[in-house]
C-alpha atoms as a printed R data frame, in Angstrom:
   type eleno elety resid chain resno       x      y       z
1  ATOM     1    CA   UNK     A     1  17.931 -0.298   4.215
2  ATOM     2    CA   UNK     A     2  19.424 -3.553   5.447
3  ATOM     3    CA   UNK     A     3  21.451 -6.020   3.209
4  ATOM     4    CA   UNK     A     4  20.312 -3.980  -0.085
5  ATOM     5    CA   UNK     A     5  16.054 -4.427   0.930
6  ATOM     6    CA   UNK     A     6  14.324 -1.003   1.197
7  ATOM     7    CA   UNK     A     7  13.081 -1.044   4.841
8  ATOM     8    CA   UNK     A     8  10.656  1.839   5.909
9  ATOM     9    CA   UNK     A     9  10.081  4.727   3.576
10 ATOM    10    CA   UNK     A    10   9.323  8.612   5.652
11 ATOM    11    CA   UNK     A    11   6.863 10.776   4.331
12 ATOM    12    CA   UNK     A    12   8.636 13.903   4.436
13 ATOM    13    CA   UNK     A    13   5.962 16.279   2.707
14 ATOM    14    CA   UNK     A    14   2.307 15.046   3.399
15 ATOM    15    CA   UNK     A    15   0.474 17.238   0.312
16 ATOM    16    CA   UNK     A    16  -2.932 18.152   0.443
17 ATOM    17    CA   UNK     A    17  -6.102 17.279  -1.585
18 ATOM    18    CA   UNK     A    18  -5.788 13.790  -1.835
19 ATOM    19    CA   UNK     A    19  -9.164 11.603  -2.336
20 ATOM    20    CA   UNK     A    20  -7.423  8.175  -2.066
21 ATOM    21    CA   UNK     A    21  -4.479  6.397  -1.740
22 ATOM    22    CA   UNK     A    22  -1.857  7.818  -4.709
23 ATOM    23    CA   UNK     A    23   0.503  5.312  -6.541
24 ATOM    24    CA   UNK     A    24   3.697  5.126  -4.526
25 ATOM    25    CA   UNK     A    25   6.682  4.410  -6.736
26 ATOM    26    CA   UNK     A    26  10.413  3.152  -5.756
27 ATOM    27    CA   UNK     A    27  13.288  3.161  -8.459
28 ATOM    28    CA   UNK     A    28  15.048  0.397  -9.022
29 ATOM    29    CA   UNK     A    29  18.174 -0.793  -8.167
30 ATOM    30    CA   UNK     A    30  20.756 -1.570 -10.231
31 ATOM    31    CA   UNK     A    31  20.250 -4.873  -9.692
32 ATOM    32    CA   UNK     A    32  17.856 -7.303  -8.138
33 ATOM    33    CA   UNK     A    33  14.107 -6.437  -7.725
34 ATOM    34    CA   UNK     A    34  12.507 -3.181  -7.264
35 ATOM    35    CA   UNK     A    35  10.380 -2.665  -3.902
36 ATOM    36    CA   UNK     A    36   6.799 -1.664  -3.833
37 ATOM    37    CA   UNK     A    37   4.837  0.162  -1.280
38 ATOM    38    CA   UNK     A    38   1.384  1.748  -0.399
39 ATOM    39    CA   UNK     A    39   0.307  5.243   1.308
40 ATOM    40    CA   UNK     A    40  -2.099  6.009   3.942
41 ATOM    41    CA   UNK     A    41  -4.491  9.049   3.577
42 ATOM    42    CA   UNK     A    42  -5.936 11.011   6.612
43 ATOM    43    CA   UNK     A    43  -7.663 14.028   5.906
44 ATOM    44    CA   UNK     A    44  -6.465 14.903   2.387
45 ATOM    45    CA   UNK     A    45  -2.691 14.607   3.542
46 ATOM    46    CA   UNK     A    46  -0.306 11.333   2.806
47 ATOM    47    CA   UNK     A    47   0.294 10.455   6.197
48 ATOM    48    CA   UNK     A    48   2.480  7.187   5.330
49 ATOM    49    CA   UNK     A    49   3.977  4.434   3.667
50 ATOM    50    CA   UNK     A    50   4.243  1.175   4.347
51 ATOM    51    CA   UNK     A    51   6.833 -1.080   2.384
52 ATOM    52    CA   UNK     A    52   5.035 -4.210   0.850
53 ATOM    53    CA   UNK     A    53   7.896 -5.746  -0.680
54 ATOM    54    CA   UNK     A    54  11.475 -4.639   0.750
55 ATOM    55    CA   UNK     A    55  12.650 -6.026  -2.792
56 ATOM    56    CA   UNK     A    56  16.544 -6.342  -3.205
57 ATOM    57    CA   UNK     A    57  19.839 -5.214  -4.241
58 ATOM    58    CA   UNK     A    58  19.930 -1.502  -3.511
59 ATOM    59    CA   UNK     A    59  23.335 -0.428  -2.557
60 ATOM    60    CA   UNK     A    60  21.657  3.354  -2.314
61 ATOM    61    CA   UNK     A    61  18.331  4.531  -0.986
62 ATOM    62    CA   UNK     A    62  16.052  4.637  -3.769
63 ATOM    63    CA   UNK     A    63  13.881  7.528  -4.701
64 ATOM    64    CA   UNK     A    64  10.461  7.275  -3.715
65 ATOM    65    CA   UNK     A    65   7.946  9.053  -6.116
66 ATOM    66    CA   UNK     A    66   4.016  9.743  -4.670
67 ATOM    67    CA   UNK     A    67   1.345 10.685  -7.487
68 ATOM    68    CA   UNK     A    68  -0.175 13.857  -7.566
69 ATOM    69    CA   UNK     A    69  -3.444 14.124  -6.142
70 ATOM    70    CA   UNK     A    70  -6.010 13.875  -9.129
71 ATOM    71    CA   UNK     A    71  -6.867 17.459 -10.752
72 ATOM    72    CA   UNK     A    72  -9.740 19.410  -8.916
73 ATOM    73    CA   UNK     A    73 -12.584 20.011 -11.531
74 ATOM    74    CA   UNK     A    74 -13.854 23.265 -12.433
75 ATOM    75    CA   UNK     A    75 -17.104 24.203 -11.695
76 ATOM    76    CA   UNK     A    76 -20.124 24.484 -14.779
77 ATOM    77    CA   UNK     A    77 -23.019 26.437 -15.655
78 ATOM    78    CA   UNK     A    78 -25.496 25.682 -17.824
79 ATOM    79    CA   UNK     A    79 -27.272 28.660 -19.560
80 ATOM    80    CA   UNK     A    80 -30.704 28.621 -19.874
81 ATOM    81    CA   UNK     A    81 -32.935 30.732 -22.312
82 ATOM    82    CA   UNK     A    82 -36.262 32.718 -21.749
């Protein structure tokens, strides 16, 4: 952080399954305007995050929060008679 803007955000845990980019979010500070950011996905796995608006007013690092990757769906059948 420099004078209260958020940056460059680390992915520290990349995750697995991912289809597409998850919802990054950053908390806000106490005051001034929260920052916003997107993620990268290679292979399944959040490989980073790149700050889109360093926003303002942080006097800590913020948390960062990534979505889960979207539920895997379990497989059907369909029964047929004879």
């Amino acid at each position: 952080m420099a004078g209260g803007a958020v940056t460059a955000i680390t992915v520290t845990t990349g995750g697995s399954r991912y289809t597409s980019a998850p919802v990054v979010t950053v908390s806000a500070p106490p005051s001034g305007t929260s920052a916003t950011a997107t993620a990268t996905v290679s292979g399944g796995v959040v490989t980073g995050i790149t700050v889109k608006t360093p926003g303002s007013g942080y006097t800590a690092a913020p948390t960062i929060t990534i979505a889960r990757p979207p539920a895997i769906p379990a497989a059907t059948a369909t029964a047929t008679s004879y």
